[in-house]
N, C-alpha and C positions, 0 to 999 in steps of 0.2 A: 599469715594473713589469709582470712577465708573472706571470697566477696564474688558476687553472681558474676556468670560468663570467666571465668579468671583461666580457661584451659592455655591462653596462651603463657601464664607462669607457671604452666604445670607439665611443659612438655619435655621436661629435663628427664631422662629414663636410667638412672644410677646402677651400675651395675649387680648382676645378683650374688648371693651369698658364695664365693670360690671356695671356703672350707667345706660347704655343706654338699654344695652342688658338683664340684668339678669331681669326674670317677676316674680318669687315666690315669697310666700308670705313674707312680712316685709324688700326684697330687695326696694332699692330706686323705680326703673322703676317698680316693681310690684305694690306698695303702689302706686304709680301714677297710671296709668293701672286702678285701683280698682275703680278708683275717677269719672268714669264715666259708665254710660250704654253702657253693651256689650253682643253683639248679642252672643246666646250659641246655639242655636238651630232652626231649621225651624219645623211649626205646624206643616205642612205634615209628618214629619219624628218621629211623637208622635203618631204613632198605638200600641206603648208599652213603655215602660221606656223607655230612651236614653241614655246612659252611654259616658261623654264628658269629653274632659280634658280641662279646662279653667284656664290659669295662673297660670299652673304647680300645682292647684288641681283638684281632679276627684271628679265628684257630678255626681247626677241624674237627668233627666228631665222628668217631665210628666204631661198629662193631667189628673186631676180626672174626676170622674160622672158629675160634676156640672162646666164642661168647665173650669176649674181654672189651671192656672199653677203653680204646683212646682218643687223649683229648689233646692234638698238639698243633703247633704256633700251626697258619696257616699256609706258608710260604718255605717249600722245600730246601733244605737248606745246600742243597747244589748248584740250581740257577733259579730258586725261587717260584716257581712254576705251582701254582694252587693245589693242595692236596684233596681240595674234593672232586676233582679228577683223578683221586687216586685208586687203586686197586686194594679191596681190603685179601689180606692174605691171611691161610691157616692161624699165621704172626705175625702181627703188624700190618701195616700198607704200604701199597709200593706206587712209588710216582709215576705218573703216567709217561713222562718224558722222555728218561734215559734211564728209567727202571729200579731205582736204588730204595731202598727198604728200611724200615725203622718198624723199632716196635713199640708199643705204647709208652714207653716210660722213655721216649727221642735215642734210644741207642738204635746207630747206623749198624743193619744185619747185612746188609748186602749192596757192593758198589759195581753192577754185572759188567759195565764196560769197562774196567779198569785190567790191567794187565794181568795176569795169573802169579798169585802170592805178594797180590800188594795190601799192603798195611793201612792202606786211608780209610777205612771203614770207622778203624779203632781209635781214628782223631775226630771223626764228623760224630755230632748230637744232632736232634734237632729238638726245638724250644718244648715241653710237653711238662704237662699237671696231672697230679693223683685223680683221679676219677672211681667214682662208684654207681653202681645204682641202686635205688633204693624207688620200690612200688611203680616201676616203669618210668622213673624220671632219672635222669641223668644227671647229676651233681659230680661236680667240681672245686679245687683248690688252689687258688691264684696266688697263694701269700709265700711269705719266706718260709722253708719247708720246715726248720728247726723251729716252727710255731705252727706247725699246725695243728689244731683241735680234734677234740675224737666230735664225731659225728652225733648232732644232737639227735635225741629219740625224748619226743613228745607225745603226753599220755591222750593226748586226741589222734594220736595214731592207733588206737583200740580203740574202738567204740562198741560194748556187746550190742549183738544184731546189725550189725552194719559192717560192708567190706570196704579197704581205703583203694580206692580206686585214681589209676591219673585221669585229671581232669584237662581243662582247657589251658590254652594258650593264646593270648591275643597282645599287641603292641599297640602304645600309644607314642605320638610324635613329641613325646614331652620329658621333664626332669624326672628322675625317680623318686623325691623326695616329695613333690607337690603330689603324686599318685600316692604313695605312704599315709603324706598329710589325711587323707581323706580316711584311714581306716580308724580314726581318733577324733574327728567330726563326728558321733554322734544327729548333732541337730539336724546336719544335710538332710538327712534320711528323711525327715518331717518336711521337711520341701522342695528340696530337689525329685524324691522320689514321690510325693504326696502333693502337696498344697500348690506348687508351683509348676510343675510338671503334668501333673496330670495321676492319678492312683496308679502306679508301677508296680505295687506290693500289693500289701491289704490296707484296707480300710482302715485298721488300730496304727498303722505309722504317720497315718495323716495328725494323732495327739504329738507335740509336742513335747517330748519329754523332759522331767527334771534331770538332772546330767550332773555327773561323779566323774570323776576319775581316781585311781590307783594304782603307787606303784605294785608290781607283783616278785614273786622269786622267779618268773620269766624275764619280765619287763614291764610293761603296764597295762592297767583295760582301762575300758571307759563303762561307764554303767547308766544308762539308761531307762529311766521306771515309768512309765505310763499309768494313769488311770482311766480305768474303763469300767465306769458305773460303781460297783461293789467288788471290783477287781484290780490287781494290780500286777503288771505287767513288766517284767523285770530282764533286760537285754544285758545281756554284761559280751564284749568284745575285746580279743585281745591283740596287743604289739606286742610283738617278740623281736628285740633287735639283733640282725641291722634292718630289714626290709620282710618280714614276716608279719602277717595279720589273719588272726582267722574270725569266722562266723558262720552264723547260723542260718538257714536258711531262710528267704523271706516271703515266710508264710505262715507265719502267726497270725492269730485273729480277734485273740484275747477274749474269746466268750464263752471261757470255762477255764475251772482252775486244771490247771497240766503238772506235773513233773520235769523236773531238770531235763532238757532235750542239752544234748551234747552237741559242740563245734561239726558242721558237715563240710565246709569250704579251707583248705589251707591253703592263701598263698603267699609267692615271693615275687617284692617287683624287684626286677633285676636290671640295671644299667646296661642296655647295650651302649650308651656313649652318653655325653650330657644331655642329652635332647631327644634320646626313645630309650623306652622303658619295656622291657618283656612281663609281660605275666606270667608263672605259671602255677598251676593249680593242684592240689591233690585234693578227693571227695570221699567223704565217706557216707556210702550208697545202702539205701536199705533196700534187698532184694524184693521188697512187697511194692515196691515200687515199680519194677519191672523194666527199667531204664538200660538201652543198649550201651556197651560203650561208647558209642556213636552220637547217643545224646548225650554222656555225660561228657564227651570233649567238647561241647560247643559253650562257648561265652554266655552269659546270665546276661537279661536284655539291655544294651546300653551302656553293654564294657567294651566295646570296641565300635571300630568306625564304619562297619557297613549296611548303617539305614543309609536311606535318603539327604540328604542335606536339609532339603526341606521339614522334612517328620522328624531331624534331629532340632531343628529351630523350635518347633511345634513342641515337639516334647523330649527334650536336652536330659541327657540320664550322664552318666560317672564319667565318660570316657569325653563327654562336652564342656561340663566341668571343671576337670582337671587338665585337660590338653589346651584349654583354650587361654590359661592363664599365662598365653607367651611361652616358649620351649622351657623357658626356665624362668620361673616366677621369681618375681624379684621382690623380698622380704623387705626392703625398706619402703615401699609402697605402698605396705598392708596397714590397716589401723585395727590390730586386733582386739578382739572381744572377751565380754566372758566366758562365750561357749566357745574359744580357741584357747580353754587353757589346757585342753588334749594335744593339740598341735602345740605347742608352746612346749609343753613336759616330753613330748617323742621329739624336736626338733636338740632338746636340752640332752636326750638321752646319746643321740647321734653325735652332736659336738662333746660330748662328753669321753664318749669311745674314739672320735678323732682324735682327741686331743691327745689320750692315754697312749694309742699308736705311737704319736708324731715323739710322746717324750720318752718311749723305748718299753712303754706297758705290755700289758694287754687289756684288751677293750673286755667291754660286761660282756656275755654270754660264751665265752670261749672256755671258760673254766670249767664247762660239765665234764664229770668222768667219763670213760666209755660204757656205754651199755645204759646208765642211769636216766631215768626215766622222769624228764621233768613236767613238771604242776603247770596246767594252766588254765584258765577261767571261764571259757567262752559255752554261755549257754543259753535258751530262755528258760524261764518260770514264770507261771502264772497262778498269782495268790489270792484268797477272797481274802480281802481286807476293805471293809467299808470306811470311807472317809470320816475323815478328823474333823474337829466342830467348824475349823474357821480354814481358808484356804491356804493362808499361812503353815498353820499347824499341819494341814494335808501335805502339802510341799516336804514340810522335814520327817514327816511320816515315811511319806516315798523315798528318800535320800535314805534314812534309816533303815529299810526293808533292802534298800540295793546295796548299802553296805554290807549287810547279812550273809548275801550270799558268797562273796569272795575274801578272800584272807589277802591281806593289804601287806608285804615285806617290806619294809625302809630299808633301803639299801645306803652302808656308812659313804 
């Protein structure tokens, strides 16, 4: 029943999706989560222990003496005592406590107060994950160890002319998956960052664009084609699941035909618990550009929470968006659209890999070999293509030219 004033039949608030949303441990979406490498830390941010919450556990990051990373439970397994007061050593860290030592992989090296020729070293573990780093980020392995995957290496990790550089890091107070949701939104970008907001980008995002989607041999893009006079302007973005989305920078103008610009932004939202979400970022930076890495770790405008309150009311960007939809957006409340059948296809993708988990699979993207270098889509183009007779006819012109540029896998 719809009838004016009606909010008081509507203030029943049903709870949100527990397979999609919940990430602790032995939850469906956490066990999924687990099933892949996820970023926990940037080197730079390892001049001491790090103390991090990843999938609603707290562990410790650090560098020892001999450049190695460990990544273990937070809480010493003697009396519990926080390891990022710990001592990193030539091997390992040592608790600050009562001094006992483990090395990256939780084997106890040394229990110093224990009596001379006692064996308790060689009974105590303490909790710890495979860990590597790859381009100054710190990735991690939370899953059952007899699954775990080789390490994907994606072809926008080359970019010729361009270095991959780590980028930003910022957190929102919210689910990981409503942040996701947004890298498959297309339309936002025409009003959130344009018509509604205020111009955030350039001027060509204020067009509303015609809108695609595809599955890919990654996972899926969205494709976005603008027209701009006797031009056409061709955004393709990609998901790679679980929590991976890259794109391009936003500074197109669309007032001349261009060549393919390659993905400059990779990131991963990463669960630290149901209700905050980490970013992090890797860039790839064109030296003509002249950029410290000082600028390139800071947030693009409006992904994190440190304007004003005020100038975020005023003009509300990504991080207003998607945090404010309640810690954890609750899906049976939505009445979704046409332009959420991107969110709809990434939400199908993620219960699709839960599910496979929960009935003893493996989820989609785990299967790449090591070393093998996967396809993905993320670019713009800008094409002279002078409109079609009728607007109709223009519309499937555009849809047509964005299909063009990516190769669409069906996956069985």
């Amino acid at each position: 029943m719809n009838e004016p004033f009606d909010g008081y039949r509507r203030r029943t608030i049903p709870p949100p999706d527990a397979e999609l949303t919940q990430v602790g441990p032995g939850t469906p979406g956490g066990e999924y989560l687990r099933r892949f490498w996820q970023p926990v830390a940037f080197v730079r941010d390892l001049e001491r222990p790090l103390r991090v919450r990843i999938l609603g556990e707290d562990l410790v990051v650090f560098r020892d003496g001999s450049a190695r990373i460990g990544v273990l439970h937070l809480h010493c397994a003697h009396r519990g005592t926080s390891l990022e007061f710990g001592i990193p050593l030539d091997r390992g860290i040592r608790c600050c406590y009562h001094g006992w030592a483990f090395d990256v992989d939780g084997r106890c090296l040394e229990t110093p107060g224990e009596p001379r020729g006692s064996r308790l070293k060689e009974r105590v573990w303490q909790g710890a994950y495979p860990a590597m780093e790859f381009t100054g980020l710190v990735f991690a392995y939370l899953g059952p160890p007899e699954r775990r995957p080789a390490f994907p290496i994606f072809d926008s990790y080359d970019v010729p002319g361009h270095r991959l550089m780590p980028a930003a890091k910022f957190t929102l107070p919210c689910n990981w998956l409503q942040v996701k949701d947004n890298s498959m939104d297309p339309v936002h970008t025409a009003f959130l960052h344009a018509l509604s907001s205020g111009y955030q980008f350039t001027e060509a995002f204020g067009v509303v664009p015609e809108l695609d989607w595809a599955l890919t041999e990654a996972g899926m893009a969205y494709i976005a084609t603008r027209r701009a006079g006797d031009l056409v302007w061709i955004r393709v973005c990609d998901f790679i699941p679980p929590n991976i989305h890259q794109f391009t920078r936003e500074i197109e103008e669309a007032t001349a035909p261009k060549p393919t610009s390659r993905p400059v932004i990779i990131r991963w939202a990463v669960p630290d618990d149901d209700t905050h979400t980490t970013n992090f970022e890797l860039a790839q930076v064109d030296p003509a550009w002249g950029f410290t890495p000082e600028q390139v770790a800071l947030p693009g405008f409006g992904q994190s929470g440190d304007r004003p309150y005020a100038e975020r009311q005023r003009h509300p960007a990504d991080f207003d968006a998607q945090s404010s939809q309640r810690p954890v957006a609750v899906h049976a409340l939505e009445h979704l659209a046409s332009t959420d059948r991107g969110v709809i296809m990434l939400r199908g993708i993620v219960r699709d890999g839960i599910r496979a988990v929960a009935s003893g699979g493996d989820p989609f993207g785990t299967h790449w070999r090591e070393g093998q270098v996967i396809p993905t889509f993320t670019q713009d183009l800008v094409l002279h293509r002078p409109a079609a007779s009728t607007p109709e006819d223009d519309r499937r012109l555009l849809r047509a030219e964005g299909r063009r540029v990516i190769v669409a896998v069906e996956r069985a």
